[in-house]
BATORKOL-122529 format. One record per atom (N, C-alpha, C): residue in one letter; x, y, z. Coordinates in steps of 0.2 Angstrom, whole numbers, plus 5000, padded with zeros to 4 digits. Layout:
BEGIN
AXYZ;...
END
This chain:
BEGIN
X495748464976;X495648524980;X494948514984;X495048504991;X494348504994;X494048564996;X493348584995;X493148634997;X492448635000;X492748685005;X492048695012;X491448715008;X490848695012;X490248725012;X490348785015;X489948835013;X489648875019;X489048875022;X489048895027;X488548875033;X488148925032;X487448905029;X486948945026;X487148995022;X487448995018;X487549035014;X488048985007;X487548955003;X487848924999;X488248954990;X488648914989;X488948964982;X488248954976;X487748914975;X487148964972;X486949024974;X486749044980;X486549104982;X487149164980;X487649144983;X488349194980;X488049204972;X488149164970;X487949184960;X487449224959;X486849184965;X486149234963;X486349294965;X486649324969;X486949394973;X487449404967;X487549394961;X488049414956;X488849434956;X489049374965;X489549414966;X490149364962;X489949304959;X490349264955;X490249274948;X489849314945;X489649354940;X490249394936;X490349404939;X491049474937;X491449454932;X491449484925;X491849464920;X492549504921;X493149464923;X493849504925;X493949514919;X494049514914;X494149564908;X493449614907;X492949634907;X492649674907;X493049724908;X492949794906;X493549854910;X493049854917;X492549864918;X492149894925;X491749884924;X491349894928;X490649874931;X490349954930;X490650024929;X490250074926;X490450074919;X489950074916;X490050084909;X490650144908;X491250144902;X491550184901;X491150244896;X491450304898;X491050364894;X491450364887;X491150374881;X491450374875;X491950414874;X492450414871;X492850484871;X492750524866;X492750584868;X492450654862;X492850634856;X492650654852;X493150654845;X493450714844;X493350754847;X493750814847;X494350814852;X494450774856;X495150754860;X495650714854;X495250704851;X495950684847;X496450714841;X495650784841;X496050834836;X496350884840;X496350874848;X496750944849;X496850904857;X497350874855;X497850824862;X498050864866;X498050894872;X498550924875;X499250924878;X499450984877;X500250974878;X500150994883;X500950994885;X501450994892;X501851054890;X501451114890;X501851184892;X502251194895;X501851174901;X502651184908;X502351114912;X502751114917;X502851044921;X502151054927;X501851004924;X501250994927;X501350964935;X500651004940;X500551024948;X500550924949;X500550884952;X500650814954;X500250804959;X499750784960;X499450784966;X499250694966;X499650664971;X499750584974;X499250574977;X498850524977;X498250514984;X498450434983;X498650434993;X498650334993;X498150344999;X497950264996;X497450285003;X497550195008;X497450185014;X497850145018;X497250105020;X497350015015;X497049975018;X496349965015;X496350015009;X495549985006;X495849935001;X495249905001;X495149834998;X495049844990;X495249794984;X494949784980;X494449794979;X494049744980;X493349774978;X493049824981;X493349884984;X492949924989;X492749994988;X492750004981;X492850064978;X491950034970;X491750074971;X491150084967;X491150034960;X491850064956;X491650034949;X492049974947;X492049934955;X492349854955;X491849834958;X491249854957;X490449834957;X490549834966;X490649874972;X490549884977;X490049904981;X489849884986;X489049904988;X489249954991;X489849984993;X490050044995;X490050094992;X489750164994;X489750224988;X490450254987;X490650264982;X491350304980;X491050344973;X490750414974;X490550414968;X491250464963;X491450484968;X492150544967;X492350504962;X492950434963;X493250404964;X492950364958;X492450354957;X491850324950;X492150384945;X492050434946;X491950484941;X492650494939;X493050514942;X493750514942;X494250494937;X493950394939;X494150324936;X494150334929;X493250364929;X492950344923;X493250404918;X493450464918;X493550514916;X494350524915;X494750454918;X495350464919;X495550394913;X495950364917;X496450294915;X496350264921;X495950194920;X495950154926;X496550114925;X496850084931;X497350024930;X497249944932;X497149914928;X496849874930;X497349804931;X497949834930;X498549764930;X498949794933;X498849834941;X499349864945;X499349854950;X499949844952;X500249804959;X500649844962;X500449834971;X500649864976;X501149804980;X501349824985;X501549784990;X501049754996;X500849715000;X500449685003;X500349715010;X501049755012;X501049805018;X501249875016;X501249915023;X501149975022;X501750005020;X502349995026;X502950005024;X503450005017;X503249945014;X503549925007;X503249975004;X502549965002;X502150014997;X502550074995;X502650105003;X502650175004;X503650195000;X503850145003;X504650145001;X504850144995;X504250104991;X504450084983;X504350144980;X503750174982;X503550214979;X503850294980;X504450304985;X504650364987;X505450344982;X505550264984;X506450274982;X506350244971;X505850204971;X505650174964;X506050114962;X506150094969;X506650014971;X506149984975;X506349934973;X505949874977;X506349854982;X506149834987;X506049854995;X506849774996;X506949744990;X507549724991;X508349744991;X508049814988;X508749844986;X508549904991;X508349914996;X508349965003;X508449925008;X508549865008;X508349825015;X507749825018;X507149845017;X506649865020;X506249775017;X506649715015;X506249675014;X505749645018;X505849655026;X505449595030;X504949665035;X504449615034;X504049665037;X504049725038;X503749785042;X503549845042;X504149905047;X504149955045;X504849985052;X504150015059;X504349975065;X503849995069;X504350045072;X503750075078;X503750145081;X504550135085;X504550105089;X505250075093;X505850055088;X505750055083;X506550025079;X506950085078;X507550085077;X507950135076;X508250125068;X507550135065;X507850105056;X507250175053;X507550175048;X507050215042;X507150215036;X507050235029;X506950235024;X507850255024;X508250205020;X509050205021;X509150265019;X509450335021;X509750415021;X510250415015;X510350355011;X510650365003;X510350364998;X509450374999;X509250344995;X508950424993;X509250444986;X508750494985;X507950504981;X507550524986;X506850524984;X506350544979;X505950534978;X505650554974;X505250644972;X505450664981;X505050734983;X505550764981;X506450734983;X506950764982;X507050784974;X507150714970;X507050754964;X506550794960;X505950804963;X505450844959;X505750904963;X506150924970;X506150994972;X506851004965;X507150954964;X507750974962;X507551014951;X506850984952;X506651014947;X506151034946;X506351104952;X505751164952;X505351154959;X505051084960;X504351084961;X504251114968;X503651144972;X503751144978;X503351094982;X503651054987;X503350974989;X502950994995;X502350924994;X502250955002;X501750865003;X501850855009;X501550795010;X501250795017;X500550765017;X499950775021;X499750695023;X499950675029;X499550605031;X500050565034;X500050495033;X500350435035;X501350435034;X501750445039;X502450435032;X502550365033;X502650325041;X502750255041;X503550245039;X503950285038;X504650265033;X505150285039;X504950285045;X505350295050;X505550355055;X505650355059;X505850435061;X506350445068;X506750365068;X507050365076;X507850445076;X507850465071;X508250525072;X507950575067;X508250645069;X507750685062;X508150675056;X508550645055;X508750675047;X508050595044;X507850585047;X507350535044;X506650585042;X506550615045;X505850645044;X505650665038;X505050665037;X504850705030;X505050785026;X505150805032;X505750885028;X506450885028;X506750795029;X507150795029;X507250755024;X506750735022;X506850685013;X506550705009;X506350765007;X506150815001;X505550855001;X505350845008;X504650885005;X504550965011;X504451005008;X504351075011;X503951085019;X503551045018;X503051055024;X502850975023;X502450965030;X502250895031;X501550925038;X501150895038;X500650885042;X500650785042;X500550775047;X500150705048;X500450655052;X500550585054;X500850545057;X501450515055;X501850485061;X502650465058;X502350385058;X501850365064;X501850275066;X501450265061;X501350185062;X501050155055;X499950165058;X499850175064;X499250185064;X499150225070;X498450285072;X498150335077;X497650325076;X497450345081;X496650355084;X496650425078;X495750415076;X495650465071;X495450545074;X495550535081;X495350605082;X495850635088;X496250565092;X496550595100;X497150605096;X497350545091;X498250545086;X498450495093;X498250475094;X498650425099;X498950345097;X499350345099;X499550245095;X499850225101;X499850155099;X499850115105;X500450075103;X500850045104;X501149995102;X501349955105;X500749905108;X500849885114;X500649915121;X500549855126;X500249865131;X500649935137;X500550005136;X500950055139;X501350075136;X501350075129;X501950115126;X501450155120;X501150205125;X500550255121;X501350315120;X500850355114;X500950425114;X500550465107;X500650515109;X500350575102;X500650565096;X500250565090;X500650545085;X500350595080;X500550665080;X500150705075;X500650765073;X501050775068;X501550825068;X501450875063;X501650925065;X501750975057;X502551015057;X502550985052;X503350995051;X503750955055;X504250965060;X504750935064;X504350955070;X503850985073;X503450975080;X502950935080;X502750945085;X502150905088;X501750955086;X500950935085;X500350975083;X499950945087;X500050955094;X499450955100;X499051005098;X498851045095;X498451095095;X497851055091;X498051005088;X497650995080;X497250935082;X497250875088;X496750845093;X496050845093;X495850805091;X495050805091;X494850815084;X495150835079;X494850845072;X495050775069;X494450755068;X494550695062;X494950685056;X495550655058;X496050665051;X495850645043;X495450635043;X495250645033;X494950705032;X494650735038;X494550815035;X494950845037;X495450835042;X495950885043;X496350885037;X496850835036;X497050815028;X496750855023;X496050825021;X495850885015;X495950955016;X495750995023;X495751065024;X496451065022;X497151045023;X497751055023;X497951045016;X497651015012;X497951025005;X497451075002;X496751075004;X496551155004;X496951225003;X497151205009;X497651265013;X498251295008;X498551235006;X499051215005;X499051264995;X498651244991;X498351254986;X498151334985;X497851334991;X497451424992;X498151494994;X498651454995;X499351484997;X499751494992;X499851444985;X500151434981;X500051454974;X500651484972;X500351504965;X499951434959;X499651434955;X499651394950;X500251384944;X500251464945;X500951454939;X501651434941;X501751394947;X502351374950;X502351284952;X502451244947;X502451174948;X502451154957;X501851124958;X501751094966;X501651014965;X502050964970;X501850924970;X501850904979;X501050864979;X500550854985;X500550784985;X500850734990;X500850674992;X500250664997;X499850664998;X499150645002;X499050575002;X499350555009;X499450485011;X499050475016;X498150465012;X497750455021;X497850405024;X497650435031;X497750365037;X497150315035;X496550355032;X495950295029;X496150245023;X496050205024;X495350155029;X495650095034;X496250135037;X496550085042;X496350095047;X496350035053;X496250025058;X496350095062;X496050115068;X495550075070;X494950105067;X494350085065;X493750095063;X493250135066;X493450195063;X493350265065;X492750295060;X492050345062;X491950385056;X491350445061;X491450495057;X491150525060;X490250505059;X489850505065;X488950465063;X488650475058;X488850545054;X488150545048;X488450495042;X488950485042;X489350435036;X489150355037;X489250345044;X488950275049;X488250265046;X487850315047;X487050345047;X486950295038;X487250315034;X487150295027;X487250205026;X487650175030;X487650115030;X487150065033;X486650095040;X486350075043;X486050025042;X485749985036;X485649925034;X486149865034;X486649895034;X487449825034;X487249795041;X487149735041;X486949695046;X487949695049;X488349695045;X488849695050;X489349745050;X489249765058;X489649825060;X490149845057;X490749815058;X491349805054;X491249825047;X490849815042;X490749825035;X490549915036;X489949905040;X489749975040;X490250025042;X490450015048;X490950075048;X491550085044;X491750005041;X492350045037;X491950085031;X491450045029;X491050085023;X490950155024;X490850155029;X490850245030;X491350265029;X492050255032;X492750275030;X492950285025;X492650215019;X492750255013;X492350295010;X491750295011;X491450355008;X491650425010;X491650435017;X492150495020;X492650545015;X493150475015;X493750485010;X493650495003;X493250485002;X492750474992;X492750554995;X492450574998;X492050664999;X492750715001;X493150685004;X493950715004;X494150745000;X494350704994;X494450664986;X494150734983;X493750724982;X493150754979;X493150874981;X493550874987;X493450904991;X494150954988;X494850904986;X495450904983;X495250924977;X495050894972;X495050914968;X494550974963;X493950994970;X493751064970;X494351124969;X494851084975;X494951144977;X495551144971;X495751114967;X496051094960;X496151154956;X495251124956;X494851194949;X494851244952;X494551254958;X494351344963;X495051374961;X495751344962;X496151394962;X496651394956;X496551354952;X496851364945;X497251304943;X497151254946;X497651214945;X497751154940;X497051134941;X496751074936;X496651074930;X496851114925;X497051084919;X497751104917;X498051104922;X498751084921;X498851034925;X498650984930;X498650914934;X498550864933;X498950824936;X499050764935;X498750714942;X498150704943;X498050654948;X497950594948;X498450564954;X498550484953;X498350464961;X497850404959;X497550364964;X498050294966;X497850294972;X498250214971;X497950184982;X498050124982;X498050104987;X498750074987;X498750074995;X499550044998;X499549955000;X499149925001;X499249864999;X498149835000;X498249774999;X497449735001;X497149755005;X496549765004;X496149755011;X496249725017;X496049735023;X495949685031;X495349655029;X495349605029;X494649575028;X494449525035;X494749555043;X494749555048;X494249625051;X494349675045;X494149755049;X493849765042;X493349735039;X492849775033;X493249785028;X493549755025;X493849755019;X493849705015;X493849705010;X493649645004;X494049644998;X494249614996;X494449594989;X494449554983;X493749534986;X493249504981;X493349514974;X493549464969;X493249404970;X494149374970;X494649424972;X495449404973;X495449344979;X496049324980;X496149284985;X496749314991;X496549274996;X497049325000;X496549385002;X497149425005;X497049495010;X497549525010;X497649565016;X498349605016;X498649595020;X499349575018;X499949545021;X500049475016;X499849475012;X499849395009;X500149445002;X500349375000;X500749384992;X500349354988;X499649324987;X498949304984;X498849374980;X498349384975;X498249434972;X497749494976;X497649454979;X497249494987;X497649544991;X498049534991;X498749564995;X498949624992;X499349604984;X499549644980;X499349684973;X498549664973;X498649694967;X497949764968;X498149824966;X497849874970;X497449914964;X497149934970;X496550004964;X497050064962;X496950084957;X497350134955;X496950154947;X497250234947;X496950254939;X497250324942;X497250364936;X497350434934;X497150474929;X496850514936;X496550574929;X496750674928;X496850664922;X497150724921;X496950744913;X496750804914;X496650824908;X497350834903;X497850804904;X498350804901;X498350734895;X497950694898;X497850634896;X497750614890;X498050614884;X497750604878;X497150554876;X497250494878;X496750444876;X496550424885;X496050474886;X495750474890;X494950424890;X494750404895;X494050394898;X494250304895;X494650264898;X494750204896;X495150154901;X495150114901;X495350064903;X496150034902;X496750034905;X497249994904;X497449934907;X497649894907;X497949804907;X498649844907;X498749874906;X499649884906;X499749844910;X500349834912;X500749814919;X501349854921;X500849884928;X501149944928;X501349914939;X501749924941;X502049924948;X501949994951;X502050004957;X502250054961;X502750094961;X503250044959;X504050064959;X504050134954;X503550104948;X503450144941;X503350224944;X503150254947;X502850294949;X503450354950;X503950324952;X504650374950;X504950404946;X505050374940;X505350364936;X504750414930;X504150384932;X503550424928;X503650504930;X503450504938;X503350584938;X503850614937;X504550594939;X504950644936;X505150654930;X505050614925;X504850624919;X504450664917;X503950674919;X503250734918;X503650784921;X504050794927;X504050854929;X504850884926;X505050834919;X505650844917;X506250864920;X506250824926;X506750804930;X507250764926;X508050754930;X508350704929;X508450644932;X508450614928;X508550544931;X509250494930;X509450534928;X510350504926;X510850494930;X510650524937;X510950524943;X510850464949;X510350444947;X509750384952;X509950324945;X510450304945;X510350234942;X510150184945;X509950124940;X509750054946;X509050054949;X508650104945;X507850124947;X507850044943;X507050034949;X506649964947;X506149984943;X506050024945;X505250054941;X505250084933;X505050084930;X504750114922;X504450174921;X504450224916;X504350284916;X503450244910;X503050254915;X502350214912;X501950254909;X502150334908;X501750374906;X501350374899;X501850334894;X501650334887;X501150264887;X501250224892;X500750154892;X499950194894;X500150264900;X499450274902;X499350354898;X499550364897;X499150434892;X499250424885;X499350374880;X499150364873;X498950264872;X499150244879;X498750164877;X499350124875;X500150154875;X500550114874;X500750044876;X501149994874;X501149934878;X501749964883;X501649944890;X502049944896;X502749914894;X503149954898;X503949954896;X504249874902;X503449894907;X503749814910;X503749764910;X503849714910;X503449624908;X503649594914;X503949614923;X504049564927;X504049624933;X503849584937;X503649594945;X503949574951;X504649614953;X504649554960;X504249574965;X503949534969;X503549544972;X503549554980;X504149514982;X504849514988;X505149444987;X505749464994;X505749394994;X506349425001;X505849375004;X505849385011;X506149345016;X507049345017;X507249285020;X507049295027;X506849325031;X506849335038;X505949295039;X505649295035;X504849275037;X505049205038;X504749185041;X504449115044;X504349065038;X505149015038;X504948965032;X504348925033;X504448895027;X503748865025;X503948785028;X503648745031;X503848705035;X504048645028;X503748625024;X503648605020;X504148595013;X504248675014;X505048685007;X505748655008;X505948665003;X506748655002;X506948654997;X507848664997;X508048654990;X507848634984;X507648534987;X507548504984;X507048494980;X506448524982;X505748554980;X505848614974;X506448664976;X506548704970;X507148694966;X507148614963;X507648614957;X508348584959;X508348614966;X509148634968;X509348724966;X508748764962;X508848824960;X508748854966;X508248854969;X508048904977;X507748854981;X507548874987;X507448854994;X506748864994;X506248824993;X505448854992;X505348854999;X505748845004;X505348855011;X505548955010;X506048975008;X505949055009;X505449085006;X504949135009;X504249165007;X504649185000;X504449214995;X504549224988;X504049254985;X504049294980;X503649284974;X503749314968;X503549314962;X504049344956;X503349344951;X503049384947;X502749374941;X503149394934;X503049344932;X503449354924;X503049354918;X502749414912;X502249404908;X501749384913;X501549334909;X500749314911;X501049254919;X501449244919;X501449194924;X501849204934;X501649184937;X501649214944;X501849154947;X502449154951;X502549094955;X502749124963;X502349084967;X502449104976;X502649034979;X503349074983;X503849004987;X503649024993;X503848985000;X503648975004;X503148965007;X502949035014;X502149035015;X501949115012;X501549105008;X501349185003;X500749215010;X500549165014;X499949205019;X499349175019;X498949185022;X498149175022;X497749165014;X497549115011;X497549095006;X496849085004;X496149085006;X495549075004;X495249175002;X494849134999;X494349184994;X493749195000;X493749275001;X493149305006;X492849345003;X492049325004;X491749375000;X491549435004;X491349485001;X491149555004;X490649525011;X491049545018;X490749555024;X490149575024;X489449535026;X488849575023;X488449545027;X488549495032;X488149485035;X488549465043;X487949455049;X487649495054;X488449465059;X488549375058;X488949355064;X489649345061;X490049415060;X490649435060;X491249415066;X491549385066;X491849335061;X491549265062;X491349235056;X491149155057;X491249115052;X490749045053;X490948995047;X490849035039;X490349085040;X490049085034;X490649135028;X491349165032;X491849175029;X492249155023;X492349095023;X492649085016;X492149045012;X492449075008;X491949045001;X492048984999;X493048995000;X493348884997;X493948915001;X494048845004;X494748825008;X494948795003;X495548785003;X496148734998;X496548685004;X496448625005;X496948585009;X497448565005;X497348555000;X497948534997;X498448574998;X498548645000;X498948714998;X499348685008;X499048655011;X499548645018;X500248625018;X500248555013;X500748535014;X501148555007;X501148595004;X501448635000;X501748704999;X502348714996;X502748774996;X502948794990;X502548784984;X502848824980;X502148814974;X501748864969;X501248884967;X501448914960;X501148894956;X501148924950;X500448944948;X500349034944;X499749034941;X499749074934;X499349064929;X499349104925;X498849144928;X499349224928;X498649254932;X498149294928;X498749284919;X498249314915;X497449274913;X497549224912;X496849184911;X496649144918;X496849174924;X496849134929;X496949174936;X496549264934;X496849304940;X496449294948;X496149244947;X495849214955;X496549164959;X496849154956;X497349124955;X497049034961;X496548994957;X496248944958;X496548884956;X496948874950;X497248834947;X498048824948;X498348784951;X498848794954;X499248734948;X499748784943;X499948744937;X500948704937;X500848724945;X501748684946;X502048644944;X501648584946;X501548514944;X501648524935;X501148544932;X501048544925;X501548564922;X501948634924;X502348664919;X503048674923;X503348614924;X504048614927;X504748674925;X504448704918;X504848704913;X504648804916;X504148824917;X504148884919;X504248894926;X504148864928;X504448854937;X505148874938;X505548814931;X506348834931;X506648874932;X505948944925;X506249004922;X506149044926;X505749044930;X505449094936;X505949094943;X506049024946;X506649014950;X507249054947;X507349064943;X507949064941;X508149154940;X507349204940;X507249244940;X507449274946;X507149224952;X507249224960;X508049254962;X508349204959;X508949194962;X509349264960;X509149284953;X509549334949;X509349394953;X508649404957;X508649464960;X509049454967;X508949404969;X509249384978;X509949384976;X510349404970;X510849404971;X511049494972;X510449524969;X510749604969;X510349624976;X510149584980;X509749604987;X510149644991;X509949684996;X510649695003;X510449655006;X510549675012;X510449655019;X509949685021;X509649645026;X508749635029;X509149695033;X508849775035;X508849805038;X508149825043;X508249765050;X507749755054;X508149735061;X508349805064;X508649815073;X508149805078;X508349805081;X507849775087;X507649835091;X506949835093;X506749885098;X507249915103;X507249985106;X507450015109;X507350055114;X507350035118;X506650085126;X506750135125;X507450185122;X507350265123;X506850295118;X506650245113;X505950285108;X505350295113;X505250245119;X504350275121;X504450345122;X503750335121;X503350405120;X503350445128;X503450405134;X503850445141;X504350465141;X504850435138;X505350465137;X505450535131;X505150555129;X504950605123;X504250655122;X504250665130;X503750715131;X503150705129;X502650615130;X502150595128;X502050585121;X502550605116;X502550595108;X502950545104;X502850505100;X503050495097;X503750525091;X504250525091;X504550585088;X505350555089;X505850585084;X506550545085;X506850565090;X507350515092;X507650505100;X508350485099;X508750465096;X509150455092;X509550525089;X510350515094;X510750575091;X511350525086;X511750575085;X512150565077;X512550495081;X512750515086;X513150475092;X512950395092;X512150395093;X511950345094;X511650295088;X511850345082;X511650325073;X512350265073;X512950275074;X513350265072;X513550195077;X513350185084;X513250115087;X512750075082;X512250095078;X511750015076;X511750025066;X512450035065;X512750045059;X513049965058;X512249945054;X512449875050;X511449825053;X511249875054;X510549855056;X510349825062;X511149805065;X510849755071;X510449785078;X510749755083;X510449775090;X511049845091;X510649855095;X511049935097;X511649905103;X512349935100;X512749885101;X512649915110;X512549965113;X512449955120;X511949895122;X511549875121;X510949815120;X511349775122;X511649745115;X512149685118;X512549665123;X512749735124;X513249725130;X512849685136;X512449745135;X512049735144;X511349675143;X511449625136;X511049565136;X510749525142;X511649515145;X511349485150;X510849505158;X510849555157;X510849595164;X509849605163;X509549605157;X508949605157;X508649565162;X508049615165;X507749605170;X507049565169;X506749535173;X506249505173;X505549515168;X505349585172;X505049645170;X504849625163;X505649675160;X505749675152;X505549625150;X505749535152;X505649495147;X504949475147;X504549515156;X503549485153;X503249535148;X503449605146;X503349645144;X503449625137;X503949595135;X504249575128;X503449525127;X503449475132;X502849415131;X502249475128;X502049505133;X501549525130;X501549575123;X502149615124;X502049635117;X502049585113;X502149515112;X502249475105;X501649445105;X501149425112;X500649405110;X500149465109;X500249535112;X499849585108;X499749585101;X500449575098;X500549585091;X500149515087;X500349495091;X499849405087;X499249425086;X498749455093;X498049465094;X497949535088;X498349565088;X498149645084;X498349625077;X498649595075;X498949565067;X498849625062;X498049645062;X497749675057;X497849745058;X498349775065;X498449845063;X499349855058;X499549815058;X500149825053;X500049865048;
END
């Protein structure tokens, strides 16, 4: 394994700065608060079905949260952690789309189609209409839903939209990123429009307000309206900390010694967010609701470590299947919590998160078989061992083989040129290309981007397509054990195959010009009648598309160029 210098910035100096210091079994870098001995003589029960209140937040990094030793302030989000259940063995998915889908159907993004990359503004796809959700079973017991932020899960006709997959009311955006104050998105060079809705309208009115306070005010709102004695669950899906890097000046103001911009401003972003958080859960207490609540924290995949984010001391970033990609900040705190103010290693996914809440909210679940996720409640409020031991992590035939792979390479069992990844127990194996693969430390100084970047490059990792790690004693994932242990590579492939054989179909159609935002009264918003649902039934081109393949015009196909090399240059807004 050969590995770069960095240029004025050498790895002693790193150690003197303590950022290779970090004991990964340690639980945290803030001391845990002891737990009362009086919590153990009077547990709290579950009366009645406890208020849910979800917070994801879009794009913050590992390390980028206070007590995973962050130069960033999070104190809300410290106190929370500390007073809660941290999750220290919890996995998202790498993009925003997947995250968000596992987490609403409790399927991995194999058995919805949504395996290959993200559903953009232009696709005539969304979150498959058979799948029942997560908001639809808590409405189906009792709960009243309501969800504030990012949906991302599609919205080319309305039966896709957020009031039409479970939840009461919606404020926020359908596209995967806005401007934090106009709501504008771009998708590409001329294909602007407003991106800011309440309920099934457009909320032109709502323009100019920074959406992490607009957000908090609305689940404010939302709480101040609501009985307490009446189960509520609140999905608060903020657009923070994703691009483009946005914050109001007094929050900028507190970073002003970050020699680099990019660090500063998303730092402010999170802190922003931290005071949101914090704002939520005032208004918890003010109205009656928190000690009967259940709040769960979670990021939607890695940091951009192109746009101020970090995931030190992981490897990888966001978009990559490295532990940088997917494995995310998460904890829960709830005075429900039996063995509270501690630390879990469980191994708990995303998908788990369905299965758990509608258990808490005494729902059924007899009707939804084939759930991927775990009801992880008793792993995180009495310290049980997790009902999971395995992770698929995707497995992506439409991504860009690995030049490198083949059969041959895996056994004759799988194809290592298809991207992959699977954790089993302690062991993690990645097929094809997993993504950007060096270790970046916290953005910190002045000439963003430059050589002083990675910490270690790996050469040896180019002409190779398939990686073993023990990420329990090995969660840098540094040691690449293929070679050594032929015999768990077997077991792992073999794991492969058994999920790609319960896979569907990649459901990924091809853009559609009647989505721009010109054609829909400057907005963003579905375009798509029942008529034109039932031409692209089976995911592909919209079969008018095909007809008139050959008749595309010049135009079209320079405008196609630049949107593909826009999307090259932009990467980091997915």
């Amino acid at each position: 394994m050969a590995v770069y210098a960095l240029t004025g910035f050498s790895l002693v100096s790193l150690l003197s700065f303590g950022y290779l210091s970090w004991d990964w079994m340690k639980p945290s870098l803030v001391a845990d608060v002891a737990t009362d001995p009086m919590e153990k003589s009077l547990p709290p029960a579950f009366t009645r079905p406890p208020h849910i209140i979800f917070i994801l937040t879009d794009d913050q990094g590992y390390h980028d949260v206070g007590y995973h030793g962050s130069d960033i302030h999070t104190p809300t989000l410290d106190r929370l952690a500390a007073e809660g259940v941290k999750l220290e063995n919890y996995y998202i998915q790498p993009i925003c789309t997947p995250s968000r889908s596992q987490l609403i159907t409790g399927r991995y993004q194999i058995h919805t189609g949504l395996q290959h990359s993200i559903i953009r503004p232009r696709q005539p796809n969304c979150l498959p209409l058979d799948q029942v959700t997560l908001p639809q079973k808590l409405q189906e017991a009792g709960y009243s839903t309501h969800m504030v932020g990012k949906w991302h899960l599609g919205f080319y006709k309305k039966e896709c939209l957020p009031t039409r997959r479970g939840f009461d009311t919606f404020l926020g955006s359908l596209t995967g990123n806005v401007d934090y104050y106009t709501y504008d998105n771009c998708d590409g060079p001329g294909v602007c429009g407003y991106d800011l809705h309440e309920g099934e309208d457009v909320a032109w009115d709502k323009s100019g307000k920074y959406s992490t306070f607009l957000y908090a005010q609305r689940v404010n709102k939302i709480l101040a309206s609501h009985s307490p004695k009446e189960p509520i669950f609140i999905y608060v899906a903020f657009q923070a900390v994703h691009t483009p890097l946005q914050s109001p000046k007094e929050y900028i103001y507190r970073y002003r010694s970050m020699g680099n911009v990019a660090r500063r401003k998303y730092a402010a972003m999170v802190t922003c967010m931290d005071e949101a958080v914090k704002n939520i859960t005032w208004a918890l207490k003010k109205y009656g609701y928190y000690d009967n609540s259940v709040i769960v924290f979670s990021t939607d995949n890695g940091g951009q470590t192109f746009s101020g984010g970090s995931n030190w001391p992981l490897r990888g970033r966001k978009g990559t299947y490295w532990e940088g990609g997917v494995r995310g900040i998460g904890f829960v705190h709830s005075p429900l919590i039996k063995h509270k103010r501690r630390t879990s290693w469980a191994l708990v996914h995303i998908t788990d998160w369905y299965p758990t809440l509608v258990s808490l909210a005494r729902g059924n679940l007899s009707n939804v078989p084939g759930l991927d996720g775990y009801n992880v409640w008793p792993a995180i409020s009495e310290g049980k061992e997790s009902p999971r031991t395995e992770i698929l992590h995707n497995i992506d035939p439409l991504y860009n083989h690995a030049k490198y792979g083949s059969l041959e390479d895996g056994f004759g069992i799988w194809n290592t040129a298809v991207q992959a990844s699977i954790r089993v127990g302690e062991w993690k194996l990645l097929t094809g290309d997993p993504g950007y693969s060096d270790w970046i430390p916290p953005q910190t100084l002045t000439n963003f981007p430059g050589s002083w970047w990675n910490l270690e490059r790996l050469t040896d990792g180019l002409r190779k397509s398939m990686w073993l790690f023990n990420i329990t004693a090995d969660p840098y994932e540094r040691y690449d054990l293929s070679d050594q242990r032929p015999d768990v590579v077997r077991a792992l492939l073999m794991r492969l195959v058994h999920y790609n054989r319960t896979a569907i179909p990649v459901r990924y159609p091809a853009e559609n010009p009647r989505a721009h935002p010109d054609f829909n009264g400057g907005a963003w918003g579905p375009w798509a009648s029942e008529d034109d649902a039932e031409e692209w039934e089976g995911g592909g081109e919209p079969l008018k598309s095909r007809n008139k393949k050959k008749k595309k015009c010049k135009i079209c196909k320079l405008r196609s160029f630049f949107r593909k090399l826009n999307t090259r240059l932009m990467s980091n807004r997915i």
